[in-house]
N, C-alpha and C positions, 0 to 999 in steps of 0.2 A: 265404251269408246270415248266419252266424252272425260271423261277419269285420267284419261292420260295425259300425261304432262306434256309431250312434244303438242300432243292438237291443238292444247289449251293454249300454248305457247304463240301457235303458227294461228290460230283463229282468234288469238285477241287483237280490240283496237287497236293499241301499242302494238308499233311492227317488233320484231323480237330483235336481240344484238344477237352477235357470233356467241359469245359465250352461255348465253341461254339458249340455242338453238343446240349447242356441241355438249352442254353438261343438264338443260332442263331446270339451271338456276339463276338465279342474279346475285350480285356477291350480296345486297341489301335483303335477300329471302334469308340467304346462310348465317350472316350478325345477326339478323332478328330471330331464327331458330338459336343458332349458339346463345344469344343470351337469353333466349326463354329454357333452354335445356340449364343451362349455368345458376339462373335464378328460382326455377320452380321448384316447390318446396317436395319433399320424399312425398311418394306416394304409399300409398297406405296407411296405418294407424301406422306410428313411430317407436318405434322402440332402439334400444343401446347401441346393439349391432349394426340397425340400418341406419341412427344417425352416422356412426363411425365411417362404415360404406358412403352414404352420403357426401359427405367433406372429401373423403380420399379418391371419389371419384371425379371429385373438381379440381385437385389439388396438381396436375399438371398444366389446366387452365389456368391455374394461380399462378405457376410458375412461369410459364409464356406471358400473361400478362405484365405481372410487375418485373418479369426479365426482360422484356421489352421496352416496357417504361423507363425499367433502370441503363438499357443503353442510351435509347434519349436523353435519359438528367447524363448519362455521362459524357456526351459529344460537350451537352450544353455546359458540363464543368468543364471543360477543356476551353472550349469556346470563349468561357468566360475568366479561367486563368491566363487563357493568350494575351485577352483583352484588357485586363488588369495592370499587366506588366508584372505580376509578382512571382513569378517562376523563372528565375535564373538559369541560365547557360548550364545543365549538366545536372541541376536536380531532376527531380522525378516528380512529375503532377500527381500519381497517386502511387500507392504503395502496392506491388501484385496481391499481396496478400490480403489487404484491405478487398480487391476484388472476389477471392473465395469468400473470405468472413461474409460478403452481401448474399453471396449465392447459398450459404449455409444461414442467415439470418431472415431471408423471405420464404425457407424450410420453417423453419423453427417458429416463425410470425404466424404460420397457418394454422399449427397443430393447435392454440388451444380453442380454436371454433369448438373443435368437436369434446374438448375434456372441457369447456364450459356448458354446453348444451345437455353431455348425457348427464350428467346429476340434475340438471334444471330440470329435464322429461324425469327422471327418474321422481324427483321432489311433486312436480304439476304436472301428473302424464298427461292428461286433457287439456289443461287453460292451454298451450303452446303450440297448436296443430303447424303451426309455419313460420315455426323459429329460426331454422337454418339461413334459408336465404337471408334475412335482414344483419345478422352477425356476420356471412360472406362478404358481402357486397359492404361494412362498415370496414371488416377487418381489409379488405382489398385496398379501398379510399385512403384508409390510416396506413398501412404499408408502403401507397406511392407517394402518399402527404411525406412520409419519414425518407422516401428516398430524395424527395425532391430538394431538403432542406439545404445539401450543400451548394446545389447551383443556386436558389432564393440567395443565401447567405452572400457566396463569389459578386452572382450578379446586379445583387445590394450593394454591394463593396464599390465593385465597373459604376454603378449610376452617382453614388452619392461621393464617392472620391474619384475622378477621372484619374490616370492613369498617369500624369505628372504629377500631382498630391502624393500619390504614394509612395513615390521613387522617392 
């Protein structure tokens, strides 16, 4: 009885909110589960297939993450072409296409975790037991570094030339 999550809920110090009283979570349980599930390393001894499995079972995490991020860098390129003054009456701030190529290149950014890792187990099946995660979580960091670079770039521009310099 005591195993269950509503008592534990209703009998702790902390009075509980609506949302943990109606779902038995707080959104700070669910981040710290998603990224303990996101970062832990395979379970069992590792081999080719399960790294593969592995990567491809995050790899929709991957894509919500840095698709998320990539709308944020994109408001903030917007924000920061307004702000510039360098987008004229009737051009275009980006290109549509430029938008798939991002959505096909944070695809393509994920794949080689996993075709660098299996020859690496394959080459050191042992020295490597919890290689996955630490390649994840660099290649994630380096994909939103790489999305980030055009608003840096825009809003380097907006700081170090205000908006009548340009013109």
């Amino acid at each position: 009885m005591a195993a269950d999550p509503l008592l534990r809920l209703l009998f702790s110090p902390k009075p509980p909110s609506l949302r943990e009283l109606a779902f038995g979570w707080s959104a700070r349980d669910a981040f710290r589960d998603f990224a303990q599930w996101l970062l832990s390393p395979e379970p069992g001894p590792p081999s080719g297939w399960s790294t593969v499995v592995w990567w491809e079972k995050r790899r929709l995490a991957y894509n919500l993450l840095v698709g998320a991020w990539g709308l944020v860098c994109l408001v903030a390129f917007f924000a920061a072409l307004c702000a510039s003054g360098a987008l004229h009456r009737g051009e275009d701030a980006v290109e549509p296409v430029a938008l798939i190529f991002f959505f096909i290149l944070i695809k393509v950014a994920h794949t080689p975790g996993w075709i660098v890792e299996v020859p690496l187990r394959w080459l050191a099946p042992g020295a490597l037991p919890c290689l996955g995660p630490w390649p994840f979580l660099a290649g994630t960091a380096l994909t939103m570094w790489v999305v980030s670079l055009p608003v840096v770039y825009w809003w380097g521009l907006v700081f170090l030339h205000p908006p009548r310099a340009m013109m």
